[in-house]
C-alpha positions as CSV (number, residue, x, y, z in Angstrom):
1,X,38.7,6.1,31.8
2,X,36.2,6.7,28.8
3,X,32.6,6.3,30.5
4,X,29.8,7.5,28.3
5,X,26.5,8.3,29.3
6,X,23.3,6.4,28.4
7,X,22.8,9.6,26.5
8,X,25.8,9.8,24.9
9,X,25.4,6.6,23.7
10,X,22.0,7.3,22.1
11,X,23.5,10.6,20.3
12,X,26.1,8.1,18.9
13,X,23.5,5.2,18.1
14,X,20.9,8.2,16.2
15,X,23.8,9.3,14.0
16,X,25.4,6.1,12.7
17,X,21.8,5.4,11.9
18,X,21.1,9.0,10.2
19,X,24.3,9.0,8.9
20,X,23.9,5.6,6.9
21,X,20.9,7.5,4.9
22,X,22.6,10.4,4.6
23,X,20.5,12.0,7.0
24,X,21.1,15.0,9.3
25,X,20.4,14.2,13.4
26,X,20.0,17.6,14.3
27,X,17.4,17.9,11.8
28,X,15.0,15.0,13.2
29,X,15.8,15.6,16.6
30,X,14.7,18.9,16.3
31,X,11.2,17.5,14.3
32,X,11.3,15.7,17.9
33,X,11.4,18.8,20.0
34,X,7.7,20.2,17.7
35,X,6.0,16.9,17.8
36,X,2.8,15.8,20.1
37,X,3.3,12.8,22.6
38,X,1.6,10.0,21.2
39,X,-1.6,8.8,22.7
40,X,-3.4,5.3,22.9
41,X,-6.4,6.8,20.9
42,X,-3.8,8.6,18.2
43,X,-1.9,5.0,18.0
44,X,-5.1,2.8,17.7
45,X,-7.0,5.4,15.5
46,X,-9.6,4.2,17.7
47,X,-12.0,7.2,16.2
48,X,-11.4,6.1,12.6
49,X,-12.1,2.3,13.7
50,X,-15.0,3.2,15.9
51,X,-16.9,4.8,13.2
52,X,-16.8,2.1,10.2
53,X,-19.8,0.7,11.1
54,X,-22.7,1.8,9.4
55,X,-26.1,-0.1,9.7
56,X,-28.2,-0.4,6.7
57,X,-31.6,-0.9,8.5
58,X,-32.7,0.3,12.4
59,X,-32.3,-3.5,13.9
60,X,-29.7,-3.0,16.5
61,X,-28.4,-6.9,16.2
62,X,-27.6,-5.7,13.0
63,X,-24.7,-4.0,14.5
64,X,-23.6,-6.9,16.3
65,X,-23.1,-8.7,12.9
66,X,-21.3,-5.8,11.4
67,X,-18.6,-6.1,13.9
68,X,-18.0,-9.2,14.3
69,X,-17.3,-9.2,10.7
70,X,-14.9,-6.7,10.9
71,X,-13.6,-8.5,13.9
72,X,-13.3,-11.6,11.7
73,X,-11.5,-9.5,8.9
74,X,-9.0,-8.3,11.7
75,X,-8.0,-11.3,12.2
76,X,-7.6,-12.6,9.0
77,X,-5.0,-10.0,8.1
78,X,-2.9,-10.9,11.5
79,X,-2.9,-14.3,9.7
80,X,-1.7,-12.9,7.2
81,X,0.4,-11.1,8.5
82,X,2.1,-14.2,10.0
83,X,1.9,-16.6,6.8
84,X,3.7,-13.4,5.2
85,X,6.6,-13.8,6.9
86,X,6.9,-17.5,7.3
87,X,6.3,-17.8,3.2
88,X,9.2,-15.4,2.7
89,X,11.5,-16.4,4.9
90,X,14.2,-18.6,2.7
91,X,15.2,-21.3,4.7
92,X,13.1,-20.9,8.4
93,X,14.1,-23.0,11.0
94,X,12.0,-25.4,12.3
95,X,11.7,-23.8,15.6
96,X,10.5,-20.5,14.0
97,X,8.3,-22.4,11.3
98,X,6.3,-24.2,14.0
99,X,6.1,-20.9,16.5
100,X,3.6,-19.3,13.3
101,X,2.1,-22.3,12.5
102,X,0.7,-21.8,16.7
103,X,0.2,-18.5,16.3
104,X,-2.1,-18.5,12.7
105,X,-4.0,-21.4,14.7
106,X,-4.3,-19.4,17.9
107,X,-6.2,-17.0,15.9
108,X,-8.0,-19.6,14.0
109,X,-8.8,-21.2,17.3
110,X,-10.2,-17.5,18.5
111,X,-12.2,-17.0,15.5
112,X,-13.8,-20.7,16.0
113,X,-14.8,-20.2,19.6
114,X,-16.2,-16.4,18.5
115,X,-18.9,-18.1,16.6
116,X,-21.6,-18.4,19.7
117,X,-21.3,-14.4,19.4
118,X,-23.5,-14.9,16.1
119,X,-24.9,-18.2,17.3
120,X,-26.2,-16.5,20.3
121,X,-25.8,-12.9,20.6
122,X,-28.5,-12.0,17.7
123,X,-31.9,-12.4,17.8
124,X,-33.7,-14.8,15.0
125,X,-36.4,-11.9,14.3
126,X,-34.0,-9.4,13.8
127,X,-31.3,-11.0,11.9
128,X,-34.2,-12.9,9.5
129,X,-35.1,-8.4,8.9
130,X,-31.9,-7.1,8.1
131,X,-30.2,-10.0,6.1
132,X,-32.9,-9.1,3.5
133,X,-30.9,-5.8,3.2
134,X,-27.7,-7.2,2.3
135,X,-28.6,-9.6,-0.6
136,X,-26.6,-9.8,-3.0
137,X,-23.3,-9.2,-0.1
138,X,-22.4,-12.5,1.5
139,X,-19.2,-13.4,3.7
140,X,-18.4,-15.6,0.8
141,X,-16.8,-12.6,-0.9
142,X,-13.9,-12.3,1.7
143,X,-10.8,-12.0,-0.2
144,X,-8.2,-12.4,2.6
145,X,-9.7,-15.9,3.6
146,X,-8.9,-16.8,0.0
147,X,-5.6,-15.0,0.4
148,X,-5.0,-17.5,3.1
149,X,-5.7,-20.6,1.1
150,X,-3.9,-19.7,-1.9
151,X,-0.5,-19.4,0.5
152,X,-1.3,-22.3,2.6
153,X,-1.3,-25.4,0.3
154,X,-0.9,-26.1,-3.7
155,X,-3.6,-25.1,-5.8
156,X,-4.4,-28.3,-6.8
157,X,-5.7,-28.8,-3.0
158,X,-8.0,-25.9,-4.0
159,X,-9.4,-27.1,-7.0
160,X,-12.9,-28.6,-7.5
161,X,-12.7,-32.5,-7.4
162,X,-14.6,-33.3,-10.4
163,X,-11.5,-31.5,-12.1
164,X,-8.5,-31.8,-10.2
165,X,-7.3,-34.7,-12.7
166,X,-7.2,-32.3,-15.5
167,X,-5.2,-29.8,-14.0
168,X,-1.6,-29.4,-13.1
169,X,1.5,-27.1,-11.9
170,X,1.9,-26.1,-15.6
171,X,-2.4,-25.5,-16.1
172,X,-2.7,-21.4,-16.9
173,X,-3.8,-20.3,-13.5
174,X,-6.5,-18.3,-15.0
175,X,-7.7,-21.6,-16.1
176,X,-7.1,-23.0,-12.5
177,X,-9.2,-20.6,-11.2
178,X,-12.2,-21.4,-12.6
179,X,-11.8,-24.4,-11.3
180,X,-11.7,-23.6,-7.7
181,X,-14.1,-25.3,-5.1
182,X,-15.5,-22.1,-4.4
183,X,-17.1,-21.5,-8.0
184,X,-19.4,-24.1,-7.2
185,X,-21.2,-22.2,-5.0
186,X,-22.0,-19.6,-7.6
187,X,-21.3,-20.7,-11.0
188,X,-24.2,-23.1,-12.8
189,X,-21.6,-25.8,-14.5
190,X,-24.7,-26.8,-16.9
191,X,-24.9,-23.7,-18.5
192,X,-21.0,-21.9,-17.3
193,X,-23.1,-18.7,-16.1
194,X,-21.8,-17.5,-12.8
195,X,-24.4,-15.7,-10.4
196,X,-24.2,-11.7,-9.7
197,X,-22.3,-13.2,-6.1
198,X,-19.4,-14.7,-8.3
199,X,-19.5,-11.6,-11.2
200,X,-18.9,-9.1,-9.1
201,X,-16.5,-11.1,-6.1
202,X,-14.2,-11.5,-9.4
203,X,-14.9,-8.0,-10.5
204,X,-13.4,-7.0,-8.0
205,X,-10.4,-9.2,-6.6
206,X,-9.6,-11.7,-9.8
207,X,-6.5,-10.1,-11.3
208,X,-5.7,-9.4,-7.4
209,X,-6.0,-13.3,-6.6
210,X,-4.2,-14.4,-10.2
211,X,-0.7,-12.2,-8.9
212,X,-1.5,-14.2,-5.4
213,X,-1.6,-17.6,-7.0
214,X,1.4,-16.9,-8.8
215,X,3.5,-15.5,-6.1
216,X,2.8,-18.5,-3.4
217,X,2.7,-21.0,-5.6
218,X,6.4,-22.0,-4.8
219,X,6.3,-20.8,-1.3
220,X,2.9,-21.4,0.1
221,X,3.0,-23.7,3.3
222,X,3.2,-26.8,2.3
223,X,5.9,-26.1,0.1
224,X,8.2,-24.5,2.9
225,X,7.7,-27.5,4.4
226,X,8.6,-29.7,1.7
227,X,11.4,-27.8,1.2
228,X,12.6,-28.4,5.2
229,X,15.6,-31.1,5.9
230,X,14.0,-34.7,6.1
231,X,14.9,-34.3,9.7
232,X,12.9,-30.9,10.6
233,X,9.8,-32.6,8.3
234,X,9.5,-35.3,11.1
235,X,9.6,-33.0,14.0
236,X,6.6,-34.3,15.9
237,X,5.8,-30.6,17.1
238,X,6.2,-29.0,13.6
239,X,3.8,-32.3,12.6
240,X,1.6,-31.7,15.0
241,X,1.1,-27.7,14.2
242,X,0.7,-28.2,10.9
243,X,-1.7,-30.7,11.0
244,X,-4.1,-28.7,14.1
245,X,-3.6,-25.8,11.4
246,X,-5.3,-27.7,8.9
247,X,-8.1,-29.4,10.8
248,X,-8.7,-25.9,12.4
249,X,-8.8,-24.0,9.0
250,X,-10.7,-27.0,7.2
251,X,-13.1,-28.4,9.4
252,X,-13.3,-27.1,13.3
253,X,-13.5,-23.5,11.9
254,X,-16.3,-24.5,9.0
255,X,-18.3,-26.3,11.0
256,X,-19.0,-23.5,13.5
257,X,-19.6,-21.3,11.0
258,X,-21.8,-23.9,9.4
259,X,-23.7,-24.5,12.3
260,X,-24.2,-20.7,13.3
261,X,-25.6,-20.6,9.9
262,X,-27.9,-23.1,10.4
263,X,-29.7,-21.6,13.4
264,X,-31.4,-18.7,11.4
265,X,-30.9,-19.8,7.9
266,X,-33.0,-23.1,8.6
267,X,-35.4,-21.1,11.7
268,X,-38.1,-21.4,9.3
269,X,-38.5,-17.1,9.0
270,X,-36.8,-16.8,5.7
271,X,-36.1,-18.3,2.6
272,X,-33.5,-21.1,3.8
273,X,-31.5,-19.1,1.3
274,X,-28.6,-17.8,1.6
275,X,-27.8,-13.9,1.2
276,X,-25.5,-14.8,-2.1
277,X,-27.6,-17.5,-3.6
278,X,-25.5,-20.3,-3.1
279,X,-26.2,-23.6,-1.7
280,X,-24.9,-23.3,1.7
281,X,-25.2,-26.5,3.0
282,X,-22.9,-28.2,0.4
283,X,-20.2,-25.2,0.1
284,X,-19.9,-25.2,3.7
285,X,-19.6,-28.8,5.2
286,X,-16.0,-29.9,5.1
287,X,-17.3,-33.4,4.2
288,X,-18.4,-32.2,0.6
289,X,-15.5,-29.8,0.3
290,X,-12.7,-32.1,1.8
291,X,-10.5,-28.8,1.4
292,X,-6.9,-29.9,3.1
293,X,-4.3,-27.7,2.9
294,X,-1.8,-30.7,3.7
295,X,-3.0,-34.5,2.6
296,X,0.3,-36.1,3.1
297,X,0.3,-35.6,6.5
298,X,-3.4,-37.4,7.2
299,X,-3.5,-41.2,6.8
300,X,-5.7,-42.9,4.5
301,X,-8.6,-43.5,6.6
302,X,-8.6,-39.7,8.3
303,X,-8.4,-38.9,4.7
304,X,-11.3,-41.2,3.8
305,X,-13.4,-39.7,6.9
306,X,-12.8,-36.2,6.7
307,X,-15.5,-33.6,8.1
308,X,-17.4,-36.7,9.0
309,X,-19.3,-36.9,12.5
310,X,-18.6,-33.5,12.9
């Protein structure tokens, strides 16, 4: 009677896998026998993480804002992280479609509720000091939240409304992107000049958001779902995930930034401006936007009333 030992088994398991790239076991178990246990600090890099945050001015708030930001940023890449593989997954089930569509909203839903951390863990008088060193920088220029739209919905669903009838699936998307709600908050459509916010935001990411347009443009969200069995695409939970996703992303989401905003933007201590020039107000509430990532899933009058009485 052949009984094998857990070990045994292992040895057997580490060469069939060392073996099939043409590696030699002896050699990386040996590399085992020299190398340090790992440690929580070593796995988290929590050194390296603990010291990116450097304050431009003496206001302690201000590192309250700095983190949360980096917070926010976290979180964006774990949504990423999970629109990543639903995007490029070729056929996902419904089952496994809906289970990310939860998760992306659970951390949409996290990053909603973490808005009374700015709304009321920073004091007026501080914030009103340091945000005067950070002009130009605004949270506008975050390029994985604009990583998120572009694989969530169609461009088109991104575009400015007093242009979306000019532009199409075949429109250039270097011409699509100047089209893109967002410019509106830094680019004067009277004269075409974009403010230093816009100049250097593109400067920066634009030939990195052009390859990102182009590669979800077939497999963003909306089009994995089109793509679904007419079956799956009524699944009442799949229906329903999508659409909390998009009210989450589009309006819950905005707003509490918006209103966060509002408490020491409008406190009467500053400018009313904000850091990157733009108008605010009108970028911001989803009623002027009506950014949705997934119309055909709204009816006409949620359509009609979207962002209002919020």
């Amino acid at each position: 009677m052949n009984t094998k030992t857990n070990s045994e088994i292992l040895l057997e398991a580490l060469e069939q896998k060392f073996d099939a790239i043409d590696q030699k076991t002896e050699t990386h178990l040996e590399g085992l026998l020299w190398s340090k246990p790992i440690t929580y600090w070593d796995y988290i890099q929590t050194d390296a993480l603990l010291n990116l945050q450097i304050q431009r001015t003496v206001l302690p708030d201000e590192m309250v804002f700095i983190m949360y930001h980096q917070v926010n940023e976290l979180l964006f890449k774990m949504i990423l992280w999970e629109i990543n593989q639903l995007c490029h997954t070729e056929k996902p089930e419904t089952t496994f479609f809906t289970e990310k569509l939860r998760r992306i909203s659970r951390y949409f839903d996290m990053l909603t509720t973490s808005f009374d951390i700015m709304g009321d863990g920073m004091e007026v008088e501080q914030y009103m000091k340091f945000r005067n060193t950070l002009t130009p920088a605004s949270g506008f220029q975050s390029a994985q939240y604009r990583f998120i739209e572009f694989s969530s919905t169609d461009l088109i669903n991104l575009i400015d409304y007093r242009f979306r009838a000019n532009i199409d699936r075949e429109t250039p998307y270097s011409h699509a992107f100047e089209h893109l709600y967002w410019q509106a908050a830094g680019k004067d459509y009277h004269t075409g000049e974009k403010s230093f916010l816009i100049l250097e935001f593109e400067r920066k990411y634009r030939e990195e958001f052009l390859r990102y347009m182009e590669e979800y443009n077939t497999i963003n969200i909306w089009q994995k779902f089109k793509q679904l069995p007419e079956a799956d695409k009524k699944n009442s939970e799949l229906v329903k995930a999508m659409r909390h996703y998009d009210h989450t992303v589009n309006i819950t989401w905005v707003m509490g930034h918006l209103n966060a905003a509002k408490k020491y933007i409008d406190s009467g201590k500053g400018s009313g401006e904000a850091t990157g020039g733009s108008d605010w107000k009108k970028y911001m509430h989803p009623k002027y936007q009506r950014r949705i990532f997934f119309p055909e899933l709204w009816s006409d009058e949620e359509l009609k009333n979207w962002g209002e009485g919020v």
